[in-house]
C-alpha positions in Angstrom: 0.0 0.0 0.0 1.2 3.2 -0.6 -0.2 6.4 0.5 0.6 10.1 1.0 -1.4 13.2 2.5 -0.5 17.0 1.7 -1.6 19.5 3.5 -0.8 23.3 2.2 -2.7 26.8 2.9 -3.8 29.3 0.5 -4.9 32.9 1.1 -8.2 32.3 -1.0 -11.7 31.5 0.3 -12.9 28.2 0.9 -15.9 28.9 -1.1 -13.4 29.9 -4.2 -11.1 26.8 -3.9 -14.7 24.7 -3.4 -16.1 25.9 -6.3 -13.2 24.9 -8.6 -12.7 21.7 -7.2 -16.5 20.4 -7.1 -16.4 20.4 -10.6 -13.6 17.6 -12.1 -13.3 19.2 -15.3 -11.5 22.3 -13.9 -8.6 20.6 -12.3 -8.4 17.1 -14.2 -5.8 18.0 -16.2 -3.5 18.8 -13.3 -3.5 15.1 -11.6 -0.1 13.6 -12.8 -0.3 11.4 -16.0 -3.5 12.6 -16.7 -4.8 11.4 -20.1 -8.6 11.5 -20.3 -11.3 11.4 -18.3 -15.3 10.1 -18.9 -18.2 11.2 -16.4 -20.7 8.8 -16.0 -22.8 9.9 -13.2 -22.7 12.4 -10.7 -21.0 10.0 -8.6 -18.9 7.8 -11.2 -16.4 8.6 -13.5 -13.6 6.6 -15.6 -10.4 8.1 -15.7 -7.5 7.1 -18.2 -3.7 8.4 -16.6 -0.2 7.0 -17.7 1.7 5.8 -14.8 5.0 6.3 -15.8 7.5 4.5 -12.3 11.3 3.8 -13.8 11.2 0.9 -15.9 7.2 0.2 -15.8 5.4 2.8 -18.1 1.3 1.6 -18.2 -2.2 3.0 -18.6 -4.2 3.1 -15.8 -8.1 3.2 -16.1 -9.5 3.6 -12.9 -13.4 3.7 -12.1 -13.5 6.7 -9.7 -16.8 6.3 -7.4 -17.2 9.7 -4.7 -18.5 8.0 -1.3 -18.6 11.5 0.9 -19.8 14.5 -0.9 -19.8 17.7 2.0 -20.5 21.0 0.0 -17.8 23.4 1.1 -15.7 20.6 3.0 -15.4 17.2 2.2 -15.4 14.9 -1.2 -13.8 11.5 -0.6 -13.9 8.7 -3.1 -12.9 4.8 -4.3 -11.0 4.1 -7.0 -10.7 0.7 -8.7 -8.6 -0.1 -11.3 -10.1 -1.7 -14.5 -7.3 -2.8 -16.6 -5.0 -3.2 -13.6 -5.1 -4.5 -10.4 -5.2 -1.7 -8.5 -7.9 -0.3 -5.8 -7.6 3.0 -3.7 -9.2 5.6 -1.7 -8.7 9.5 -1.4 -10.3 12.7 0.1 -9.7 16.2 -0.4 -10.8 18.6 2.6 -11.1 22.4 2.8 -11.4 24.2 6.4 -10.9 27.8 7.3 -7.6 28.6 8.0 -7.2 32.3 10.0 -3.5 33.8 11.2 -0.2 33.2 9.3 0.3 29.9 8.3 3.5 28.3 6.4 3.0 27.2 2.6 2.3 23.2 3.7 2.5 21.1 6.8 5.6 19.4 7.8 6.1 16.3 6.7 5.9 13.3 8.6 8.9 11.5 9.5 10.0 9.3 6.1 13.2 7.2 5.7 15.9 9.1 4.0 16.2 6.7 0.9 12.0 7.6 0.1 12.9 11.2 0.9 15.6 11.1 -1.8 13.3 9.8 -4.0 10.9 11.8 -3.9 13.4 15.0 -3.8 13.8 13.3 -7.5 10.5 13.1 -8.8 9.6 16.8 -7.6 12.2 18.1 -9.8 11.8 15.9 -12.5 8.0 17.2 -11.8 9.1 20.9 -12.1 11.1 20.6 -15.3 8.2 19.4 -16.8 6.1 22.2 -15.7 3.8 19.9 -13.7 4.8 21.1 -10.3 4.6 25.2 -9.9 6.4 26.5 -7.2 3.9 28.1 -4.8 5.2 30.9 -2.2 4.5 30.4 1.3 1.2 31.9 1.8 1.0 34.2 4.8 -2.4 34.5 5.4 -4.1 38.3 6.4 -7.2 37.4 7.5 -9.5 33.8 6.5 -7.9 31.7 4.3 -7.9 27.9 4.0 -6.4 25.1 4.0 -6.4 22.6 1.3 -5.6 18.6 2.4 -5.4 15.7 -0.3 -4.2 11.9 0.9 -3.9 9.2 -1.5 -4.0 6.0 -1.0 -3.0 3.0 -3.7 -3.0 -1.2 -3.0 -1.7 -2.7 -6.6 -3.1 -6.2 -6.3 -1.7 -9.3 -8.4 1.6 -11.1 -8.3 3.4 -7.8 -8.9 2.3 -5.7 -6.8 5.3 -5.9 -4.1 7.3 -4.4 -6.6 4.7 -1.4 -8.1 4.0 -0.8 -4.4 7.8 -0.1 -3.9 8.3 2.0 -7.7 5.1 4.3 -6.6 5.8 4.9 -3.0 7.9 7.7 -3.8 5.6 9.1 -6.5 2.9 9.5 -4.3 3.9 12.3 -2.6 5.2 14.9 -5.2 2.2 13.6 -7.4 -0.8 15.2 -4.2 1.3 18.1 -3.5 1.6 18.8 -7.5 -1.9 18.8 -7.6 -2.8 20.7 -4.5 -0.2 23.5 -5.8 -1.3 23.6 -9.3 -4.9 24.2 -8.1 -4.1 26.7 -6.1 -1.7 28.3 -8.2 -4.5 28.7 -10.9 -6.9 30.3 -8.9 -4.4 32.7 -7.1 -3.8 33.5 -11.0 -7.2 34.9 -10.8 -8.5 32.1 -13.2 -12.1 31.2 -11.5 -12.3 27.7 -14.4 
């Protein structure tokens, strides 16, 4: 299983950031690998990404099924691979955020090898124009703060080794997404 959560703060409403993300047209394009993605329901969708970790370059069409939909706070949903052995879970959350607040949480504690790693992918992220760099945001009066955690389980008789190849993806991939989000709307682009 691999999972990762990212936690950053944005001097923007929580109505402004809620209103963007509701909607998975305005922001699909910013997950990592995106390729295409279908709506088949308000609560089922099909999304096509390329997972590209080392060696093992695949698409990846996962059914995407929201289980928690709070207006303004909450949209959590299960994934489920279609082509691949692969089943997940993830949630972004919005909450009011007041006082001045650093750019993202600290991380928690990782070994230094997945650190390394993952220093890797952000810059291989940033040369590709995937990851903007976000400045801290220091926060006036209400702002909010954005959380997104990811969790992956690759199934089948491989899935020791694509567990270990997208650990250190995982991370860089929810705070790309997170900061590209944000960085769009504190571009003063509502869609």
């Amino acid at each position: 299983m691999a999972e990762a959560e990212y936690t950053t703060t944005a001097n923007l409403p929580v109505d402004l950031i809620w209103d963007f993300v509701e909607e998975m047209d305005n922001w699909a394009r910013f997950v990592t690998g995106y390729q295409s993605h279908e709506k088949r329901s308000d609560t089922e969708s099909l999304w096509t990404l390329k997972g590209d970790a080392g060696v093992l370059a695949r698409k990846l069409v996962l059914q995407v099924d929201i289980t928690e939909w709070s207006p303004g706070k909450r949209a959590a949903f299960r994934l489920k691979g279609l082509n691949e052995a692969m089943n997940g879970e993830g949630v972004f959350t919005l909450e009011p955020a007041t006082g001045v607040e650093p750019a993202s949480a600290p991380p928690p504690p990782r070994n230094a090898l997945l650190r390394f790693f993952e220093a890797i992918v952000r810059g291989l992220l940033r040369l590709a124009g995937r990851a903007p760099r976000r400045a801290p945001a220091v926060l006036v009066g209400a702002g909010t703060r954005l959380s997104f955690r990811l969790r992956l389980d690759p199934g089948g008789p491989m899935a020791p080794m694509i567990n270990a190849m997208i650990k250190p993806l995982m991370l860089p991939a929810a705070e790309s997404l997170a900061n590209q989000i944000l960085a769009h709307l504190e571009g003063g682009n509502p869609r």
